[in-house]
C-alpha positions as CSV (number, residue, x, y, z in Angstrom):
1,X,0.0,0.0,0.0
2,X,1.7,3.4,-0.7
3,X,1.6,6.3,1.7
4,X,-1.4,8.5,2.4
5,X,0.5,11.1,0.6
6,X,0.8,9.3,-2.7
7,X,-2.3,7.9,-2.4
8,X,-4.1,11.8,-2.1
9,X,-2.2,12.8,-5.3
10,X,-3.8,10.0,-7.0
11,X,-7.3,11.0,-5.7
12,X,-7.3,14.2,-7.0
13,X,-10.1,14.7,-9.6
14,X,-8.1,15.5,-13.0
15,X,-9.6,17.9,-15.5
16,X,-10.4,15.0,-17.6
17,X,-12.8,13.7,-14.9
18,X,-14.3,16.6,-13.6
19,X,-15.4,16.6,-17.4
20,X,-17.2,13.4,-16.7
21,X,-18.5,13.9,-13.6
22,X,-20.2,16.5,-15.5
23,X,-22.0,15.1,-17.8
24,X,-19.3,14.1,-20.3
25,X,-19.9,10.5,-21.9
26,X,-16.5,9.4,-23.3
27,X,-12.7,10.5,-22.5
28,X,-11.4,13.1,-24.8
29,X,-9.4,11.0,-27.1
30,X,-7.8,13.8,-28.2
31,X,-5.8,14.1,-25.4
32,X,-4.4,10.2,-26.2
33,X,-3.7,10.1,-30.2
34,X,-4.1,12.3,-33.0
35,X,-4.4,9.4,-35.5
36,X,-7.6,7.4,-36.6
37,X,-6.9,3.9,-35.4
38,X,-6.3,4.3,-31.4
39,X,-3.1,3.5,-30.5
40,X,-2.3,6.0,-27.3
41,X,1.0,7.7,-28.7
42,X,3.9,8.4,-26.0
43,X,4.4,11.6,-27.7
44,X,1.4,13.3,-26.5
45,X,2.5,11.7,-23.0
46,X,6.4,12.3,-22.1
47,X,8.3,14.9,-22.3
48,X,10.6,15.4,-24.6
49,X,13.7,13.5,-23.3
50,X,11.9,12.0,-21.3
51,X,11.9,7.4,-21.1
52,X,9.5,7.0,-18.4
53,X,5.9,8.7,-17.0
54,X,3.4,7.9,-14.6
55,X,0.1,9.3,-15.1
56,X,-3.2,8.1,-13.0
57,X,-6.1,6.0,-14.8
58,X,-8.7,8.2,-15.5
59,X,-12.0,7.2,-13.9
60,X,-16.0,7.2,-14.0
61,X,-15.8,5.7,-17.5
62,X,-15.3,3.4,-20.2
63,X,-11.7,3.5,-21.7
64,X,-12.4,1.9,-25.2
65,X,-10.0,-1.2,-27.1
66,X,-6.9,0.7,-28.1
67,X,-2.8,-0.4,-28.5
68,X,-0.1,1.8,-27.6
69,X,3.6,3.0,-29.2
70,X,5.3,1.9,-26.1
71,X,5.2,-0.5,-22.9
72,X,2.5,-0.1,-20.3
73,X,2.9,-1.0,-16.4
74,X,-0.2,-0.4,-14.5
75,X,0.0,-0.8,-10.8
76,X,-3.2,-0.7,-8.9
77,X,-2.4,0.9,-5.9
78,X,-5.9,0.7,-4.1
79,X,-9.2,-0.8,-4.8
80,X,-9.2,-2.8,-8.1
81,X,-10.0,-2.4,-12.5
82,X,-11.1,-4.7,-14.5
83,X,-9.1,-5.2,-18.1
84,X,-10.1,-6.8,-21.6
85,X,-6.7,-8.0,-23.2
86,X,-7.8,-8.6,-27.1
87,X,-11.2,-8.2,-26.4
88,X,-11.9,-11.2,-24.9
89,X,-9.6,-12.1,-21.9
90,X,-11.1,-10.5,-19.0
91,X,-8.0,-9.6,-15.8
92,X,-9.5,-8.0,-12.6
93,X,-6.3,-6.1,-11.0
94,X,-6.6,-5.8,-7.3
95,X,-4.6,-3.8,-4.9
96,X,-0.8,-4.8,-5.4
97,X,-1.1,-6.1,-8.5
98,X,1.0,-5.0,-11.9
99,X,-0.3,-6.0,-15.8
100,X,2.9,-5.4,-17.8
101,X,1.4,-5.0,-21.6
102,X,3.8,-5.4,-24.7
103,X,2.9,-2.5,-27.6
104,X,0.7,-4.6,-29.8
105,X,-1.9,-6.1,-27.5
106,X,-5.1,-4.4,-27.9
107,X,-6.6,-3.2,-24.1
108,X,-9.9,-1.6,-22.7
109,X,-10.8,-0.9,-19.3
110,X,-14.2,-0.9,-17.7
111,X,-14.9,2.1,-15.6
112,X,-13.5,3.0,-12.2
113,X,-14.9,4.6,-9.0
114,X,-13.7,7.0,-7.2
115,X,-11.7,4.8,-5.0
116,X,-10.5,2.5,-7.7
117,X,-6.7,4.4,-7.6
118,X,-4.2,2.7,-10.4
119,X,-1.0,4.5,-11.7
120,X,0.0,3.7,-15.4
121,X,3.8,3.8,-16.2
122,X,4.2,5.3,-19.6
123,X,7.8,3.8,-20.6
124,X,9.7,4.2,-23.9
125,X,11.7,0.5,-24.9
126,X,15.3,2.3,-24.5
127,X,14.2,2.7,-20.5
128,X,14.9,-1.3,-20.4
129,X,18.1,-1.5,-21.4
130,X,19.7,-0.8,-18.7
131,X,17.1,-2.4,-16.2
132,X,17.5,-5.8,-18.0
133,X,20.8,-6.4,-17.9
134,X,20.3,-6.5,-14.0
135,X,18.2,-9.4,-14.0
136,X,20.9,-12.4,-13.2
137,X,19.2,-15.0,-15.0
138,X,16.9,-15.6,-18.1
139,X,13.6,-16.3,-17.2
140,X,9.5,-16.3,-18.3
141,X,9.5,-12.4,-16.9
142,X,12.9,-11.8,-19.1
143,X,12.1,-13.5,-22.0
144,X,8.8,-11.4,-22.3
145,X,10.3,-8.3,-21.7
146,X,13.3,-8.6,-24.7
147,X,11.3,-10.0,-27.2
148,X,8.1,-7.8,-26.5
149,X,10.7,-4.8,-26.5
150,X,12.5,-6.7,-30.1
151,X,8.7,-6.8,-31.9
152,X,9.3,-10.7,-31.5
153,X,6.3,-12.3,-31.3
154,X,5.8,-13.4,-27.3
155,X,4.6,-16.3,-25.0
156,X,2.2,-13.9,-23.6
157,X,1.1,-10.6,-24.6
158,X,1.0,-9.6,-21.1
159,X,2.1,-10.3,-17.7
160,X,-0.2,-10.3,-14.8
161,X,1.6,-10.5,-11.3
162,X,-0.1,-10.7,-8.2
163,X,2.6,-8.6,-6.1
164,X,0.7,-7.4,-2.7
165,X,2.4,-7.8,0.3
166,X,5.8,-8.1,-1.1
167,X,8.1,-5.4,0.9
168,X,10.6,-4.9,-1.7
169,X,8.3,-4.6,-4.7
170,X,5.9,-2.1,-3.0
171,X,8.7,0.0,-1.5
172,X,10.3,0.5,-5.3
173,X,7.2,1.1,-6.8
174,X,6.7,4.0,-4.5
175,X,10.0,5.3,-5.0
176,X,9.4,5.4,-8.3
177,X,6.1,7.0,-7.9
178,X,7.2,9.6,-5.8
179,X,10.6,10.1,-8.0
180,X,8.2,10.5,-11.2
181,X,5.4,12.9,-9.2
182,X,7.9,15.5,-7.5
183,X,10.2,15.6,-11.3
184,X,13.3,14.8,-9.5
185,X,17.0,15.8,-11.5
186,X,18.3,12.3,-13.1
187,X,15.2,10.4,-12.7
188,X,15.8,8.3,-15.9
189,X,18.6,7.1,-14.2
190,X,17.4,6.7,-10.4
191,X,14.3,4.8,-12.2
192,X,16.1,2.9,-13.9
193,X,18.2,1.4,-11.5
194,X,14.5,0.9,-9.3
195,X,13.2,-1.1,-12.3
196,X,16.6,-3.6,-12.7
197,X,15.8,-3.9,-8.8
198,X,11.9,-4.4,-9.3
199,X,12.7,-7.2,-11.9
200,X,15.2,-8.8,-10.1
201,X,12.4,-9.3,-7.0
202,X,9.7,-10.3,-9.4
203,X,11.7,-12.3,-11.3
204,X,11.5,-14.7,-7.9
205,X,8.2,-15.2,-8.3
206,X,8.1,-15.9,-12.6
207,X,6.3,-19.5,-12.2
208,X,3.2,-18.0,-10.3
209,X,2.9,-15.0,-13.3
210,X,-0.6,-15.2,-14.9
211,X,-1.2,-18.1,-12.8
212,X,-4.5,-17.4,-11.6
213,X,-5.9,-15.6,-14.5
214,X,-9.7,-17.4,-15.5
215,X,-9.6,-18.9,-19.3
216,X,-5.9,-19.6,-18.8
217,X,-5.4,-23.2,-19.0
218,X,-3.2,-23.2,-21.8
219,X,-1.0,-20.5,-21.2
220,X,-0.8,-21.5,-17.8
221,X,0.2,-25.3,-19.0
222,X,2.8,-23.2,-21.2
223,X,4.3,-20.9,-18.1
224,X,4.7,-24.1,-15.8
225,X,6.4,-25.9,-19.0
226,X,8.3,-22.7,-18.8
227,X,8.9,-22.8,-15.5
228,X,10.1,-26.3,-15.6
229,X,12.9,-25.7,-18.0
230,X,14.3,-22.6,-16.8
231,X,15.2,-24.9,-13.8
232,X,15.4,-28.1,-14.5
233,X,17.8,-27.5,-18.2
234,X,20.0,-29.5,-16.9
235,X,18.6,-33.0,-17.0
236,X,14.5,-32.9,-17.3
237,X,12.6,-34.5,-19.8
238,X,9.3,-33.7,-21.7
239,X,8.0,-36.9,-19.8
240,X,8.4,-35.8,-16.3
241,X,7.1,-32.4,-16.5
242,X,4.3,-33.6,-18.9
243,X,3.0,-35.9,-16.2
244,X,3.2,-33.2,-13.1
245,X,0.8,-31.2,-15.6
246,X,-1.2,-34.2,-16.2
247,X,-1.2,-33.7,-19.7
248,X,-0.1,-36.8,-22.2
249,X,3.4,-35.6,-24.0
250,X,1.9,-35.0,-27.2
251,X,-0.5,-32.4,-26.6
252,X,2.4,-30.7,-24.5
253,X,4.8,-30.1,-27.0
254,X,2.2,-29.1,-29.4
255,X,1.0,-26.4,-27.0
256,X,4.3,-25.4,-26.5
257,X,5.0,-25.4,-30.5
258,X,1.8,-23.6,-31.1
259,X,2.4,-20.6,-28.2
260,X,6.8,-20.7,-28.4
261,X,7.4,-21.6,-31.9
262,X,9.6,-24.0,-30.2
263,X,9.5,-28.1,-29.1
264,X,10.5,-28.5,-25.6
265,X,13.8,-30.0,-26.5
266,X,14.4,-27.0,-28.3
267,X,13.4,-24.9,-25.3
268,X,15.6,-26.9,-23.3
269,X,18.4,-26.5,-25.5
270,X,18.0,-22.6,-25.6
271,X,17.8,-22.6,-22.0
272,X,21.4,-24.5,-22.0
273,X,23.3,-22.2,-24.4
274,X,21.2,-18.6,-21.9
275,X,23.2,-20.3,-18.9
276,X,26.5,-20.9,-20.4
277,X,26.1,-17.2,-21.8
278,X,25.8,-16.4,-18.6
279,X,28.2,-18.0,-17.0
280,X,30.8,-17.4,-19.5
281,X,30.3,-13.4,-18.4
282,X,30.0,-13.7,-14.6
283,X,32.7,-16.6,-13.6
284,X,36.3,-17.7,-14.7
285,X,35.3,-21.3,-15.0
286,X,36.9,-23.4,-18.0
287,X,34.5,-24.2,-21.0
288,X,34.4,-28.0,-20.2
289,X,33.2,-27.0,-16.8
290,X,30.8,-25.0,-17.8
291,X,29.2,-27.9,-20.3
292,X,29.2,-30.4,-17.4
293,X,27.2,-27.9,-15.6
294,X,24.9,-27.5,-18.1
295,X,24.3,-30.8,-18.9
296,X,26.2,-30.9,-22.3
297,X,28.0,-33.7,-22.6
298,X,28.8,-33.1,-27.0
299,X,31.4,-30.7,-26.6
300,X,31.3,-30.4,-30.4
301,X,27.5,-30.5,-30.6
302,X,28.0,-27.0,-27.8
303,X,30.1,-25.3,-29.8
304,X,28.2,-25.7,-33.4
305,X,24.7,-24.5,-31.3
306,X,26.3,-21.3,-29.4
307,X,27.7,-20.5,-32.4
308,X,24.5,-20.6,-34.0
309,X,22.8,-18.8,-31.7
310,X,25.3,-16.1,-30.7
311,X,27.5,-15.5,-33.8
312,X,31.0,-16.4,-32.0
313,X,32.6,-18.6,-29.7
314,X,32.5,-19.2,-26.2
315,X,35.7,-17.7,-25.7
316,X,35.1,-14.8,-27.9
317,X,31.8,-14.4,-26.1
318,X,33.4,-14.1,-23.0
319,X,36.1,-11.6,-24.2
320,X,33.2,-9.5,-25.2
321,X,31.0,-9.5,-22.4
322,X,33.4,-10.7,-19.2
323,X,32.2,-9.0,-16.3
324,X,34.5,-10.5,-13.7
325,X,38.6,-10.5,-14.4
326,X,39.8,-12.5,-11.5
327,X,38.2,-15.3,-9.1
328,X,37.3,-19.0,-9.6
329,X,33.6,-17.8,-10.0
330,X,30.5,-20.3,-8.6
């Protein structure tokens, strides 16, 4: 829960609302895009210079199906919204929780009361640069942000993260709130450094992301798939996590080739090759240690596949991204 403080600033009736409190039927879409189609355009939003905004969800009416030119965080900081992702997937946010949207899926939000307080963070895709190289480790909350950020295609259009009561989480969020609200000098920087610490914290809790969404079966078979490999690429097997979902094998890896684009032995393969990338960066340990910790046991096989997938060797890899000089590494 933020502070009384923040939480007053959010309360205050905007222009925009006193509009429709008084009789106004729609939002002035004017104020959002200038173009036919309605895709909210940061340009009417930020600041020139600017990566990153926070601007309060207007209330007392229907915001209709739109996209935007940038990512959208919405944190619902008191009472709770409900959201139409592609006009048919219906998320109720409730305080605490965030809904991360990637720039193509299309959004609409039935209307708020008064009390019904959310804060949407307007943020350009440089802003993540920085951020993302923070997070350790590859995982279901990484993946979405890069390829979302790319134009890739993605598991999920959106991330829905169930967040309340997590110390860490809600004290960066408000430091970003407040940061944002009072126009602080070197905010871009500040912020950015708060997000690569916000992702880093939710990036403990990927497997329960979109978890309890209603009319998620699927993608919720695909996330605990997901899940599976990014800890368990060392040895697991399509069987095994096939029969903790219940599902026959078949239908598994056809799920996960219909919504990845890849089989799971692929997956587990990329997975492999994201570890030694990032152990070949963070830790002085030999190649052939690195393979034995991966599971690799074709050293030849290795070196065709991260060639393949990262134009160079593993050596000239880790000439080009080494972050460590001396030490045995873990």
């Amino acid at each position: 829960m933020l502070r009384q403080e923040l939480l007053e600033l959010l309360r205050r009736i905007t222009p925009e609302e006193q509009e429709l409190l008084n009789g106004k039927a729609d939002i002035q879409r004017g104020n959002y895009t200038s173009g036919q189609e309605f895709v909210i355009d940061s340009r009417l939003l930020l600041e020139k210079g600017r990566l990153i905004e926070i601007r309060p969800h207007t209330r007392f009416a229907y915001f209709p199906r739109h996209r935007h030119n940038y990512v959208e965080l919405v944190y619902m900081a008191q009472g709770s919204t409900t959201h139409i992702i592609d006009g048919h997937e219906r998320i109720v946010l409730s305080s605490g929780d965030l809904l991360f949207l990637n720039q193509n899926v299309s959004h609409e939000i039935l209307p708020a009361g008064e009390e019904d307080l959310a804060v949407n963070f307007i943020i350009l895709p440089e802003f993540f640069l920085r951020p993302i190289s923070m997070v350790e480790r590859e995982n279901i909350l990484y993946d979405f942000l890069t390829e979302s950020l790319s134009g890739q295609s993605t598991v999920s259009r959106y991330l829905h993260i169930q967040a309340s009561g997590i110390v860490p989480v809600e004290n960066l969020l408000e430091s970003m709130i407040w940061t944002l609200a009072e126009e602080m000098p070197g905010m871009n920087s500040i912020n950015q450094l708060s997000m690569g610490l916000l992702l880093m914290n939710l990036s403990r809790f990927a497997a329960n992301i979109n978890r309890n969404d209603p009319g998620q079966r699927e993608q919720n078979l695909v996330f605990s798939a997901l899940s599976y490999v990014d800890s368990r690429y060392r040895d697991g097997t399509l069987a095994e996590i096939a029969a903790e979902l219940g599902e026959p094998e078949y239908a598994l890896s056809r799920l996960l080739k219909q919504r990845t684009g890849c089989n799971f032995k692929a997956l587990l393969q990329r997975r492999k090759l994201q570890q030694a990338a990032y152990l070949l960066s963070n830790t002085t340990l030999p190649v052939e240690s690195i393979l034995e910790r991966i599971g690799y046991e074709n050293s030849s096989y290795f070196y065709r596949r991260f060639r393949t997938r990262y134009g160079c060797s593993p050596r000239e890899y880790r000439e080009n991204n080494r972050l460590i000089v001396q030490g045995q590494g873990v």
